[in-house]
N, C-alpha and C positions, 0 to 999 in steps of 0.2 A: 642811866645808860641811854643813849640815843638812839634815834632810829640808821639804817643802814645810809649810807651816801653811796655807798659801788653798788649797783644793780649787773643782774645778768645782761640785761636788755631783752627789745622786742625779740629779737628773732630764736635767742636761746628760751624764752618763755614759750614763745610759738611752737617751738620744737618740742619742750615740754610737755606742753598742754595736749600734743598731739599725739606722745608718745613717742618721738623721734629719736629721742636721747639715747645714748648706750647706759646700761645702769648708773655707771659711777659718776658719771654727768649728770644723770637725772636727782642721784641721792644730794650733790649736792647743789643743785637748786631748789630739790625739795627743805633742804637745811635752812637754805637761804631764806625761803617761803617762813617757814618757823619764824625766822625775825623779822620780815618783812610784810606790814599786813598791806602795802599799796602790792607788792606783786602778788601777795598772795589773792588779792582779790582782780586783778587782772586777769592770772591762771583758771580764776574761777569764771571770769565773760568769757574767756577764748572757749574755755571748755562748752559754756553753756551754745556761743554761735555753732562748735561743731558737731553739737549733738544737736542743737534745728535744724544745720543745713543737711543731718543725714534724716531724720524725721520727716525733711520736706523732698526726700527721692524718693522713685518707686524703685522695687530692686531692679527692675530690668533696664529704667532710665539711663543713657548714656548722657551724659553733659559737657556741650565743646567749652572750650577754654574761657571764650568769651560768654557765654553762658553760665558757666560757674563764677567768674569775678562778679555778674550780675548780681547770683543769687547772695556773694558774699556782701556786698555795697548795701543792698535790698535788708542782710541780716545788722549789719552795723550800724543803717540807718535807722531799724525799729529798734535796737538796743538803745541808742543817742536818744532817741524820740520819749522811751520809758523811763532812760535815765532821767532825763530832765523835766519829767510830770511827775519822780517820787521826791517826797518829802525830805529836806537834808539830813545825811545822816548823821548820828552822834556822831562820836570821833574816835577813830577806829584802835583797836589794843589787839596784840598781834596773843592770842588764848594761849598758843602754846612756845612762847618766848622762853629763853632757857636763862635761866637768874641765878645766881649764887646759892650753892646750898645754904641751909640755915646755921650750920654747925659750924661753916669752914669756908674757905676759898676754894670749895673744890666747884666747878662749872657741872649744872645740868647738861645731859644732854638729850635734843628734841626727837620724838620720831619724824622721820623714820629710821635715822642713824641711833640712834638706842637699841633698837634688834638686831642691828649687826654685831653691837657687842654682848648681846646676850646677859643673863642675870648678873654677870661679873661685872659688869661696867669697867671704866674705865679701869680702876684699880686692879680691875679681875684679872685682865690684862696683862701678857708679856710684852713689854717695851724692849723693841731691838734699835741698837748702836746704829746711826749713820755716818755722825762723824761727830767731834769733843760739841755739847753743849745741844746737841739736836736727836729725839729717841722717835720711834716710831711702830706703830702697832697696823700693819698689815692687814687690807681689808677684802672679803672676799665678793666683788661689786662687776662681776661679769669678766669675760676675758679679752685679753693682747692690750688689757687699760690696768694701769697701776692705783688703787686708790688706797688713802692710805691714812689715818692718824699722825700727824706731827707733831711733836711738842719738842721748844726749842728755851731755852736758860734766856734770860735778859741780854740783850746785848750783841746776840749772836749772829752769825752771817751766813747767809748760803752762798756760794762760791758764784763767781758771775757768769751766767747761760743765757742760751736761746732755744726753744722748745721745738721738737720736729713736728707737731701738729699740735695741739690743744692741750692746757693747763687752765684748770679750774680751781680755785680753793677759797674756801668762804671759811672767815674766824670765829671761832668759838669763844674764843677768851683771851684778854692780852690783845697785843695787835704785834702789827711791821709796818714799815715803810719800804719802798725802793723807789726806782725813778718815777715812777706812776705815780705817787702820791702816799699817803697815808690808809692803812687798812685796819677796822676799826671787828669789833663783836657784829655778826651779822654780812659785813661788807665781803662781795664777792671780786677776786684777781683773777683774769682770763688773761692769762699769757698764749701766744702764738709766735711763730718763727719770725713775725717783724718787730718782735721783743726781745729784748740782750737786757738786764738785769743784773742787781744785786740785794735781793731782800735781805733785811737789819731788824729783829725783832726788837720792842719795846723795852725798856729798860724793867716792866714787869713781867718780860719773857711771853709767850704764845703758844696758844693749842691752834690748830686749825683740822681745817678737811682737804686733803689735795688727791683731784684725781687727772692723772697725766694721760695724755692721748700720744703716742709716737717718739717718747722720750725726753730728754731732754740734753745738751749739749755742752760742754762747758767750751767758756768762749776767754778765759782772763790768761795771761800768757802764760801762766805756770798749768792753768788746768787745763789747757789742753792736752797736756801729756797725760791726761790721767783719765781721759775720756773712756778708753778701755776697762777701767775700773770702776767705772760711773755706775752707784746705786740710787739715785734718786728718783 
């Protein structure tokens, strides 16, 4: 299995690392992280600058704007400076990657989404109908955000939308495709409102993690009639 090619990117890690994220956003970039050992060590600088730059306030310290980009330049620079005086490092294996059980095809899954599903794991699991070939287990990842378990049959389609604010979902096992490309184990899909879509799972079928921010639309002539009924 290879490593991830869809990253979150800078600024959804930044937000991460900051704690900015609403839970179910956050759960899954931390997912992401799990297979991904470049971001995962990314999360871990941004972390490390923002705990110098508060080490290096006093609490009463007030800091103008231009002041702070300082201190940040100032931390990024001795970060570059250290990087490049340690020694190369081996080559990095992401510790807590999730792999094939040993018994079967059934997909690990990494923390921190393993506590959501508690002792039961997935199996333990009620799988509720979305629609012919796609089941989903409901997750409880903060509120007015849907996040969710999907697991979709080989072959399958989601009806063609556009999302009212943010969609996230990084794959577990299996992949899809839609217009963006190819989504592989690991790889994370950020849908937004300047995205219209039709994801096509792999002919091995897909688990993933989606968490929806403001809903989602359908945009294909017929399913606009059915927006009213929309559970995705």
């Amino acid at each position: 299995m290879s490593l991830p090619s869809h990253h979150p990117g800078d600024t959804l890690l930044i937000d991460y690392a900051g704690g900015g994220l609403c839970e179910g956003a956050a759960l899954v970039v931390a997912t992401h992280t799990a297979f991904c050992p470049g971001c995962r060590r990314m999360v871990d600088e941004m972390e490390a600058v923002g705990g110098a730059l508060l080490d290096g306030i006093e609490p009463d310290d007030t800091l103008s704007p231009d002041a702070m980009q300082a201190e940040l330049e100032a931390l990024f620079a001795r970060i570059d400076r250290e990087e490049a005086e340690r020694p190369p490092r081996p080559p990095c294996r992401p510790a807590a990657r999730p792999t094939k059980a040993a018994n079967g095809p059934r997909p690990l899954i990494p923390e921190p989404l393993r506590s959501y599903l508690g002792d039961g794991g997935l199996e333990g699991q009620r799988w509720r109908f979305l629609q012919p070939g796609i089941r989903c287990i409901d997750l409880k990842a903060g509120p007015n955000v849907t996040t969710r378990l999907v697991r979709m049959k080989g072959g399958v389609s989601v009806p063609q939308h556009t999302h009212g604010d943010m969609e996230l979902t990084v794959v577990l096992d299996g992949g899809f495709s839609d217009e963006l490309g190819s989504f592989q184990p690991g790889d994370v899909a950020i849908g937004d409102p300047s995205i219209d879509h039709r994801p096509v799972s792999d002919p091995e079928g897909c688990l993933c993690l989606a968490t929806t921010i403001g809903g989602l639309r359908l945009t294909g002539p017929i399913g606009r009639l059915f927006n009213r009924f929309l559970d995705f």
